[in-house]
TORDO-61447 format. One record per residue (C-alpha): residue in three letters; x, y, z. Coordinates in steps of 0.2 Angstrom, whole numbers. Example, Ala and Ser with C-alpha at 12.3 -4.5 7.8 and 13.67 -1.06 7.14 Angstrom:
<atoms>
+------+-------+-------+-------+
: type :    c1 :    c2 :    c3 :
+------+-------+-------+-------+
:  ALA :    62 :   -22 :    39 :
:  SER :    68 :    -5 :    36 :
+------+-------+-------+-------+
</atoms>
This chain:
<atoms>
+------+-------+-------+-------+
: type :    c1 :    c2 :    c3 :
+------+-------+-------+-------+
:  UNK :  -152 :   -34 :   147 :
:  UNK :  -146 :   -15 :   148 :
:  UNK :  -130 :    -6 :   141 :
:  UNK :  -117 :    -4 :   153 :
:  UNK :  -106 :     5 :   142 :
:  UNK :  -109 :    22 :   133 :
:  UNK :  -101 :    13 :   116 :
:  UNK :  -110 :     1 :   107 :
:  UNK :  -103 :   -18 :   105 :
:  UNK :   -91 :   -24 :    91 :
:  UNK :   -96 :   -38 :    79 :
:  UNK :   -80 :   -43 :    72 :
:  UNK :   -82 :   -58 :    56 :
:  UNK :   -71 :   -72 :    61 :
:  UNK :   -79 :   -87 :    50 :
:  UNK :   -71 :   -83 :    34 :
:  UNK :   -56 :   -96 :    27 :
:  UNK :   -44 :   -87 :    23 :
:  UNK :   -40 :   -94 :     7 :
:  UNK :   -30 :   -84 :     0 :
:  UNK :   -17 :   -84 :    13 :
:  UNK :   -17 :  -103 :    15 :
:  UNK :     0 :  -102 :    17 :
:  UNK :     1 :   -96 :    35 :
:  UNK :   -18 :   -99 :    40 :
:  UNK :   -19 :  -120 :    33 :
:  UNK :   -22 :  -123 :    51 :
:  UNK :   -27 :  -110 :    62 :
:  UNK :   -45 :   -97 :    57 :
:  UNK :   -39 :   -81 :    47 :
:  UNK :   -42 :   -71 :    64 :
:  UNK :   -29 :   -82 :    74 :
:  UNK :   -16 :   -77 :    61 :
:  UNK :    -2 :   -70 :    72 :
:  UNK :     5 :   -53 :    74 :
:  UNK :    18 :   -53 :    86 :
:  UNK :    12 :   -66 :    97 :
:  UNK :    -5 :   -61 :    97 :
:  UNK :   -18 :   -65 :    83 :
:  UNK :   -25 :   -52 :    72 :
:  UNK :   -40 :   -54 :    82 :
:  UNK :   -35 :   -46 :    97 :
:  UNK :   -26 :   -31 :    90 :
:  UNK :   -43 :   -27 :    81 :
:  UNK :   -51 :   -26 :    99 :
:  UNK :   -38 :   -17 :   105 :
:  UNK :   -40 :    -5 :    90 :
:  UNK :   -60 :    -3 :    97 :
:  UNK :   -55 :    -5 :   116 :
:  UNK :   -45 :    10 :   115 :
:  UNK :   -61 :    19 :   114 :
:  UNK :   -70 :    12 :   126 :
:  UNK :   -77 :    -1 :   117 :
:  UNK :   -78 :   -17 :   129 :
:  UNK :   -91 :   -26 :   121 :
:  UNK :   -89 :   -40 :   106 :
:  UNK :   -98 :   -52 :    97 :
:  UNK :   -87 :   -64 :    87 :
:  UNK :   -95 :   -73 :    72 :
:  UNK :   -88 :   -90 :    72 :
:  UNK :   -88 :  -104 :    56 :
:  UNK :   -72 :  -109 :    50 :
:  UNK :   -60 :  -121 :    62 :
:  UNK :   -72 :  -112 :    76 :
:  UNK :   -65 :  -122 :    92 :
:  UNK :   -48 :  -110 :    91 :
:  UNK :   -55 :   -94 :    94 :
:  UNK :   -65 :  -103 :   109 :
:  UNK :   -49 :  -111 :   116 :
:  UNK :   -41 :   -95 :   115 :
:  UNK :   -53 :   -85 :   124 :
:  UNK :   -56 :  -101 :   138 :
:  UNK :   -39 :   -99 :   138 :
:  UNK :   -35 :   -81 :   139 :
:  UNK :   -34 :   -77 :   157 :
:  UNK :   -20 :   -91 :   159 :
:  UNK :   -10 :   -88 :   146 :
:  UNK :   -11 :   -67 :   151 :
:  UNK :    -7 :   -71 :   169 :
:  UNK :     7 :   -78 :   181 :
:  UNK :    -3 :   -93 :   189 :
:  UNK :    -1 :  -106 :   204 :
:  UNK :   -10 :  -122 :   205 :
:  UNK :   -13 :  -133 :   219 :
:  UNK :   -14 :  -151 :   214 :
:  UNK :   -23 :  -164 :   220 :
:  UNK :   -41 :  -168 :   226 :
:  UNK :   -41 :  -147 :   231 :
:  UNK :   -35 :  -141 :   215 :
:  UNK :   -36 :  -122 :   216 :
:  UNK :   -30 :  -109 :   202 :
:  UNK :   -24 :   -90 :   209 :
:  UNK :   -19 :   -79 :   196 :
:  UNK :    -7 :   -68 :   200 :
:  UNK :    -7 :   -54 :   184 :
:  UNK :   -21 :   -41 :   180 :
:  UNK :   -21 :   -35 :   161 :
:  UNK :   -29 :   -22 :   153 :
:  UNK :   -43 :   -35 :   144 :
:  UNK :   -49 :   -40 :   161 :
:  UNK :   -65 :   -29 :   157 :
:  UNK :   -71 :   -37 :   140 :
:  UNK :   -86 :   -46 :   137 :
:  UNK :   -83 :   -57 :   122 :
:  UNK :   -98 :   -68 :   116 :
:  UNK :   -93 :   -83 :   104 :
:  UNK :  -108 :   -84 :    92 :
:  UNK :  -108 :  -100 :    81 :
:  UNK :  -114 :   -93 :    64 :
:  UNK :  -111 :  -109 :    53 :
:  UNK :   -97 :  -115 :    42 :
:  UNK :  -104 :  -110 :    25 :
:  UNK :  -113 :   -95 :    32 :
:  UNK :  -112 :   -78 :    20 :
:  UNK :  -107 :   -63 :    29 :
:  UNK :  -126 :   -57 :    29 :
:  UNK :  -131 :   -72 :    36 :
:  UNK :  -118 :   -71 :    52 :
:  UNK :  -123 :   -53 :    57 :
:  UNK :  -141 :   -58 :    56 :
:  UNK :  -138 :   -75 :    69 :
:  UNK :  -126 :   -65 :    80 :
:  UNK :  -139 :   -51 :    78 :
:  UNK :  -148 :   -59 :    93 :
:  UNK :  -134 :   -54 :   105 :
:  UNK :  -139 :   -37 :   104 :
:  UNK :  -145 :   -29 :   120 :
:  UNK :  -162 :   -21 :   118 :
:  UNK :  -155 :    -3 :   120 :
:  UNK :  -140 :    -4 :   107 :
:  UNK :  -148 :     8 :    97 :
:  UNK :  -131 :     4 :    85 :
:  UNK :  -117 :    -9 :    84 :
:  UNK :  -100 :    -8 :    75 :
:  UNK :   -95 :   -21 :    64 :
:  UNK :   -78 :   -26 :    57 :
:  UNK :   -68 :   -39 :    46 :
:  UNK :   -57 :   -50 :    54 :
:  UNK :   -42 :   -49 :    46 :
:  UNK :   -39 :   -28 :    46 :
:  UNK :   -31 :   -16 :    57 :
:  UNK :   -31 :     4 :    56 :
:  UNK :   -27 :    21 :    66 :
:  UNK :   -46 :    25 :    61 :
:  UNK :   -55 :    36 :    76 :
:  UNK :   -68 :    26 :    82 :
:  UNK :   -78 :    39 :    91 :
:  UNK :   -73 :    51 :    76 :
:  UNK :   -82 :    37 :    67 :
:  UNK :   -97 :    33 :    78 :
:  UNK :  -102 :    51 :    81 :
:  UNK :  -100 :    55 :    61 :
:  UNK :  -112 :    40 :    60 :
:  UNK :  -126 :    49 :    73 :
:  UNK :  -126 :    64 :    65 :
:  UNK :  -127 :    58 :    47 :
:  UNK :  -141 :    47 :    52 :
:  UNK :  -141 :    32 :    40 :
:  UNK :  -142 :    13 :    42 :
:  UNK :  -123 :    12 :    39 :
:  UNK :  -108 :    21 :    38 :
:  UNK :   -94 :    12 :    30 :
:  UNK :   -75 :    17 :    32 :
:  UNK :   -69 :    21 :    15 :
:  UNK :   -49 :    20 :    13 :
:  UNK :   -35 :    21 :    -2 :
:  UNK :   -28 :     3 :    -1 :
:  UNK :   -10 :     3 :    -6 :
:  UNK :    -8 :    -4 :   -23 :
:  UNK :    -2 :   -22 :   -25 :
:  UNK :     8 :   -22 :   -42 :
:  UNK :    16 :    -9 :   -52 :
:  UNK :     9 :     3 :   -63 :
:  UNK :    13 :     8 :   -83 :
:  UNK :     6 :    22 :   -92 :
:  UNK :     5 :    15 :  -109 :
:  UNK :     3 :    27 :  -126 :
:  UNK :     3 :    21 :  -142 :
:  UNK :     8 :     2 :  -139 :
:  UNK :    25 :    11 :  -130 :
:  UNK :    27 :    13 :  -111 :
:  UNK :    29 :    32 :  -106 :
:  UNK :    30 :    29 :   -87 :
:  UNK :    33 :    14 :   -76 :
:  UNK :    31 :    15 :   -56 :
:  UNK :    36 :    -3 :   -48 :
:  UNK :    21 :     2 :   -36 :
:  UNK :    10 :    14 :   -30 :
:  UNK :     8 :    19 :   -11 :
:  UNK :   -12 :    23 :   -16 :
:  UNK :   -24 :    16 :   -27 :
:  UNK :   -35 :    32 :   -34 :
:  UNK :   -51 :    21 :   -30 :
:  UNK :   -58 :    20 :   -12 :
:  UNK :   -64 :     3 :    -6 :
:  UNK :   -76 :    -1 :    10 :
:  UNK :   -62 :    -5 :    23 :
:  UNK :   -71 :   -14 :    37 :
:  UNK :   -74 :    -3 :    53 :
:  UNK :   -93 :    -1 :    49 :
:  UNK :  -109 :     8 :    60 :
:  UNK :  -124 :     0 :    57 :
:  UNK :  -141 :     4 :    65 :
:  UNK :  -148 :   -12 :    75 :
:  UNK :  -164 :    -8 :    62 :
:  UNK :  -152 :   -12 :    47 :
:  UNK :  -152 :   -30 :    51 :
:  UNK :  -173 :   -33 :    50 :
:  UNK :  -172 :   -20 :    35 :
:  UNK :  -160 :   -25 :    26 :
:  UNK :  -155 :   -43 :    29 :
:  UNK :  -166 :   -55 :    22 :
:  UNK :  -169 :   -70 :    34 :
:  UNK :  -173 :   -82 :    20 :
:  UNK :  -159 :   -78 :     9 :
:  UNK :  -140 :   -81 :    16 :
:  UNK :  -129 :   -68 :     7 :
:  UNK :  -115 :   -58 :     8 :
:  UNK :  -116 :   -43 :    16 :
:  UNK :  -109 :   -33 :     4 :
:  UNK :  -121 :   -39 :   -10 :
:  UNK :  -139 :   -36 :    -8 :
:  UNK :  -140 :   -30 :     9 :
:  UNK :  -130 :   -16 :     6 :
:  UNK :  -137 :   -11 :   -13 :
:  UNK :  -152 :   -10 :    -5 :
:  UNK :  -145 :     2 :     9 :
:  UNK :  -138 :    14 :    -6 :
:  UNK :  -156 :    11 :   -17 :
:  UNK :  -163 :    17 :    -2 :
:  UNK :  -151 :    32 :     1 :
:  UNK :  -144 :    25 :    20 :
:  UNK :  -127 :    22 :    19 :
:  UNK :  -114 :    35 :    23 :
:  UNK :   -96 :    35 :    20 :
:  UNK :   -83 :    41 :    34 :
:  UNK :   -67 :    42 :    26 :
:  UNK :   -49 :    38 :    31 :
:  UNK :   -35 :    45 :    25 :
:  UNK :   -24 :    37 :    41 :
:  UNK :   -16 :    20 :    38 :
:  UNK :   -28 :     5 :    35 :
:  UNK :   -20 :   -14 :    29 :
:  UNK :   -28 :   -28 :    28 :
:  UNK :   -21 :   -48 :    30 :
:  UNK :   -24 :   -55 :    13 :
:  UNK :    -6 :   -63 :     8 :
:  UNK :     8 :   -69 :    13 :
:  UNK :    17 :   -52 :    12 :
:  UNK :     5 :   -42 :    21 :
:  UNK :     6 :   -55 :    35 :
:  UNK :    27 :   -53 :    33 :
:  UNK :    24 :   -32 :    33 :
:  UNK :    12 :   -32 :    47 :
:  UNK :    26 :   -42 :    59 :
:  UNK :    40 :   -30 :    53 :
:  UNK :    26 :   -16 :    57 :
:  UNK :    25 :   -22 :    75 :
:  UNK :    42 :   -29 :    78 :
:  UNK :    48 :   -10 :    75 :
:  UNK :    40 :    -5 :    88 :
:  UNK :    30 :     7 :    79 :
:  UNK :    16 :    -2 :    71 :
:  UNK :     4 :    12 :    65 :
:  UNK :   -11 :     5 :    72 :
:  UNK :   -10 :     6 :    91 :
:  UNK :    -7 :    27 :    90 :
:  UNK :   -22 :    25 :   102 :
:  UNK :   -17 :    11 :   114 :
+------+-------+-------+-------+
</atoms>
């Protein structure tokens, strides 16, 4: 098969469970977690569509069957619709909407599958021109500049380029001298550190390189430790906004994000 698009595909991890936000995902896959009335899921592709980006690969484990019924499902539940009954039964739909150009592919990957393991089985949905794939989490949404990001990935060269972010610190902070605490901040807008924030490049020669078929890991283990031993991974970093879906209060601040009217992820839409 050949590229039809100038962008390479997005792989998006959508097998994980989601434990620790049981709270809100006890019935439904991490990626179907709601924002607005639409899962996590499609505002990520959104996020990539904006950029051209009409291409994904979704890597299934985890209560599988209600991404699949979503997507079956998608073009009804986007559209006006009249149904003839009876022995002729007949759909029109009567809306267009701007994900009529997508191609998704629902890849099962397995239940217990390690994040290595489900980029090397969806690996096959690759055309044989996709020099380069992008390749995301599931459960984060960001302003980053895909092409920014994707052209910094060509000319750097490497296997991979990850998106390095300041995540927003969780719990408050003390300086502490001499047993006596000399300053106190109930919480820090930025952690000092920078973490791998999803919203990766990777060379389609990463996977056979780096991703051993007879070991199921986490991507982020020894696939990627061999990437840096090997001096091929890059970093493009983000200053922009960048959040993640982990508890029950980022699920609560995402909503009041988007129910504002201003959530800070669509500034490309």
């Amino acid at each position: 098969m050949t590229r039809k698009n100038k962008m390479p595909p997005a792989m998006i991890l959508c097998g994980g469970k989601g434990t620790r936000i049981r709270d809100v995902s006890e019935v439904i896959p991490k990626p179907m977690v709601p924002i607005g009335d639409q899962p996590i899921l499609w505002h990520i592709m959104r996020c990539y569509s904006a950029f051209g980006v009409k291409r994904f690969i979704l890597c299934l484990g985890y209560k599988k069957e209600e991404i699949i019924d979503y997507f079956l499902n998608f073009h009804a539940r986007a559209s006006d619709i009249t149904l003839q009954l009876g022995d002729l039964c007949k759909i029109d739909f009567h809306s267009n909407y701007e994900e009529a150009d997508w191609t998704v592919t629902l890849a099962h990957t397995g239940l217990e599958t390690m994040t290595g393991g489900r980029v090397l089985k969806a690996s096959r949905y690759l055309f044989d021109d996709d020099e380069d794939f992008f390749l995301t989490y599931g459960d984060g949404v960001s302003d980053v500049n895909i092409k920014k990001l994707y052209d910094f990935h060509r000319k750097a060269g490497r296997e991979i380029t990850v998106t390095s972010v300041h995540p927003e610190g969780r719990f408050g902070e003390m300086k502490i001298e001499d047993g006596k605490v000399v300053e106190f901040s109930e919480k820090r807008a930025r952690t000092e550190g920078v973490i791998n924030g999803g919203f990766m490049v990777l060379k389609k020669s990463f996977v056979s390189r780096f991703i051993d078929p007879q070991q199921d890991d986490f991507l982020e283990r020894e696939p990627m430790r061999k990437a840096v031993a090997a001096g091929e991974m890059s970093s493009f970093e983000h200053g922009g906004f960048w959040q993640c879906m982990d508890t029950l209060r980022e699920f609560q601040l995402l909503n009041e994000m988007w129910s504002s009217g201003k959530a800070p992820w669509t500034k490309y839409w």
